[in-house]
Phi, psi and omega in degrees: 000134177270147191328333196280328169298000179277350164289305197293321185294331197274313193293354159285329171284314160327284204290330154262347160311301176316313172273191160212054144199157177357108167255158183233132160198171209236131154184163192277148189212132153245152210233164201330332184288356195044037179278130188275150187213159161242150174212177180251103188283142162226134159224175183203140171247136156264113215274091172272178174320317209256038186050027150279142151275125158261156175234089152311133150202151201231143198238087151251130156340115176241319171013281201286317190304318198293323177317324186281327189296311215260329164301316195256348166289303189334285170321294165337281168321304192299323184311322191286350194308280176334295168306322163278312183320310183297311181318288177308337164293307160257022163275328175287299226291336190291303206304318180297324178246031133293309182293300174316285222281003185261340177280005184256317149001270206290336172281306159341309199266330156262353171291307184290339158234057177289184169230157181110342188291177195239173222276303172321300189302302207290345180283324153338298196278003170259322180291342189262315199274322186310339213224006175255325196292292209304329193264341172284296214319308229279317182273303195320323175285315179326284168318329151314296180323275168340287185323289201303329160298340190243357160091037186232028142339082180236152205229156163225094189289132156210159167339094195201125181318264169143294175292352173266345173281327181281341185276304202284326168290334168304329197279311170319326198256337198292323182321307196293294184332293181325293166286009137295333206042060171262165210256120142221149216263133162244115180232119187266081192255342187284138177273352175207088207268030177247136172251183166241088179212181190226107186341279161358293212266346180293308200291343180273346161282336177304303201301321202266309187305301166295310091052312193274323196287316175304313195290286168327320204264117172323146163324112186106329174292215160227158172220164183209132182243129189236142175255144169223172197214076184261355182249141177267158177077015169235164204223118155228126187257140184231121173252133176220139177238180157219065179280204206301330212100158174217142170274163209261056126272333197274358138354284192274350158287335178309322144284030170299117186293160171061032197250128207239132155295140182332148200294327205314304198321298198305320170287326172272011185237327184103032196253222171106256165088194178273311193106021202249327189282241203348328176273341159312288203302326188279327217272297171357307198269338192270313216276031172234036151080029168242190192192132177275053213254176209208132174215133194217084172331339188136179181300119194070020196232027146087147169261160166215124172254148175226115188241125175270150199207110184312146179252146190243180192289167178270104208285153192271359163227247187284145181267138178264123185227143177298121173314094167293148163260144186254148176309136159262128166347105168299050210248068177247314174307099169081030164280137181269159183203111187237098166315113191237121179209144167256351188263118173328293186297313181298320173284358188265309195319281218278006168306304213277315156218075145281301148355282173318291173300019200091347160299125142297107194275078164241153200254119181242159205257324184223194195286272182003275186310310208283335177279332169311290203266354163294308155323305198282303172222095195325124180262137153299330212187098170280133173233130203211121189289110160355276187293104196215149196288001212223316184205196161256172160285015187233005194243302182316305214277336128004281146251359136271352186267356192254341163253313161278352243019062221277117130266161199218160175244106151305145191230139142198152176280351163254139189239012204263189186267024118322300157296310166289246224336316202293332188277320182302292162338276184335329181127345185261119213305331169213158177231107200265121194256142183310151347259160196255161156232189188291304167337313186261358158296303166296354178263323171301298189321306181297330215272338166302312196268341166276356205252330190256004191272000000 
């Protein structure tokens, strides 16, 4: 028996003298080669008339099991390696290609609304903003994908309108309807549209189905969304288009990740992308107990996704409604902001307008310059890139909030709920995920000087 096993073999022997039934243990032996081996013991005694004990045991050879056992924790381990590794890989590669895109964000949304431009410039700076929109959804999915592969997926569910997340993704989409001159039909027919869902991720599958119908459907066509209640206590929403089509081998492939309909497709329609938003929308939708489906007749004869969803009852009070923007509280004039970003640009950009808009601006590149000019003169509003070459943003605010009394608005190219927790706990009143433009700065901000008023 080998040393480390020698307590457990003794306390197996104790336990079986002591009963009369069966003992079991597990424990390392070295066997004449003095090669370490495992096995299982079972023992028992038996009691005769005349109060003797036999003592039986029996011995099996574990050896080859624990190896294959030590092989697949082995295996385990790299898988899980592998999967943080990835995480994290595409937790960077989102925070790197956020930041270059919020100053082109932020400049884009003021160049289009200078006044004076002329009708060409601004279908230009709509075409730039259209394709900066299209390359954030592209790290988003990347990160959705990830989350849903590593089973880290998270909703935050409540009581929520269905037809108002859809009305709201139609509205997000009417640009593109439009500029197709495509003909759509709404008919919101279900008598009972409350889900148990989060919110967000409802309007983002709604976003993408329509989104796939726009994109397929030829100029001129037509699409159509209808809700019914053909089941009780169920909800279906029908996206129908009569666009391209799908052929019914590519039917059971379609909720694949990376999975593309034939290159003809991609080419007579402008289509293409990762292939990642539909295998989003299923994995979304099963982890909220519905189901996602695709019917098609063939190549040219149009698609229908459908999507199911159980339904709750209609609450008599407050409806969980996705944040619209609202006029902000005109509290801009002498609020002081001492703004911390280390991306050059992003710190040029969106300073001068904040700037612009009447906020007293000063700008520090790292924690150092901000703990510098924070000694120096007092603030209203820390607004702070996390990730800072010196420190976190969450550490600045910290020890600027504890000496000056500080509150703050979070910047980061990370978004998960993990990270808003991790800014929130630190003390900052919002956590703003990259890239920003002004508009959405400037509102967090004021909603911040109302929070602190």
């Amino acid at each position: 028996v080998s040393p480390e096993s020698h307590i457990v073999f003794q306390q197996h022997l104790e336990s079986a003298l002591a009963s009369r039934k069966m003992e079991t243990c597990e424990l390392s032996l070295r066997n004449t080669a003095g090669h370490k081996t495992f096995a299982r013991i079972q023992s028992v005694v038996s009691h005769s008339e005349k109060d003797e004990k036999d003592f039986y045991l029996t011995l099996t050879d574990l050896t080859e099991r624990r190896e294959i056992e030590q092989k697949l924790e082995l295996q385990r381990g790299l898988a899980e390696a592998a999967v943080t590794s990835k995480e994290l890989f595409f937790g960077m590669l989102s925070h790197e290609l956020r930041n270059p895109l919020t100053p082109l964000v932020a400049l884009l949304e003021d160049l289009a609304t200078e006044p004076g431009r002329s009708a060409k410039d601004r279908a230009a700076l709509a075409i730039m903003r259209r394709n900066l929109d299209l390359e954030t959804h592209f790290i988003d999915d990347l990160l959705d994908l990830t989350r849903v592969t590593s089973g880290k997926l998270e909703l935050h569910r409540e009581t929520t309108d269905a037809h108002l997340c859809l009305r709201q993704a139609i509205e997000i989409c009417q640009l593109e309807i439009d500029a197709k001159k495509l003909q759509l039909a709404i008919e919101l027919d279900a008598p009972r549209h409350f889900v148990d869902a989060d919110a967000s991720r409802l309007q983002q599958i709604f976003w993408n189905l329509i989104k796939n119908a726009v994109k397929f459907t030829p100029a001129g066509g037509r699409i159509a969304i209808q809700t019914r209640s053909d089941k009780p206590s169920r909800l279906s929403v029908d996206v129908r288009d009569a666009g391209i089509g799908i052929d019914p081998w590519a039917l059971s492939h379609l909720f694949e990740p990376f999975f593309q309909v034939q290159q003809s497709l991609k080419q007579r329609t402008g289509g293409g992308g990762l292939g990642l938003g539909l295998a989003i929308c299923k994995a979304i939708t099963e982890a909220h107990g519905g189901a996602l489906t695709a019917v098609s007749s063939g190549l040219n004869k149009g698609t229908t996704f459908r999507l199911e969803l159980a339904t709750v009852a209609e609450p008599h009070g407050q409806v969980h409604r996705l944040s619209t923007n609202t006029a902000a509280p005109a509290r801009r004039e002498g609020l002081r902001l001492l703004f911390v970003e280390d991306h050059d640009d992003t710190r040029e950009v969106l300073a001068r307008l904040l700037s612009l808009r009447g906020y007293c601006v000063e700008a520090a590149r790292n924690a150092q310059e901000a703990r510098s000019i924070s000694s120096e003169k007092t603030f209203d509003l820390l607004v702070s890139d996390i990730a800072l070459p010196d420190a976190t943003g969450c550490e600045l605010l910290k020890e600027l909030g504890a000496k000056h009394r500080l509150s703050g608005i979070a910047m980061s190219g990370f978004g998960s709920d993990a990270d808003v927790a991790q800014s929130r706990a630190a003390g900052f009143l919002e956590h703003l995920v990259k890239p920003i433009d002004a508009p959405a700065l400037d509102a967090a901000i004021q909603r911040a000087v109302g929070n602190l008023a």
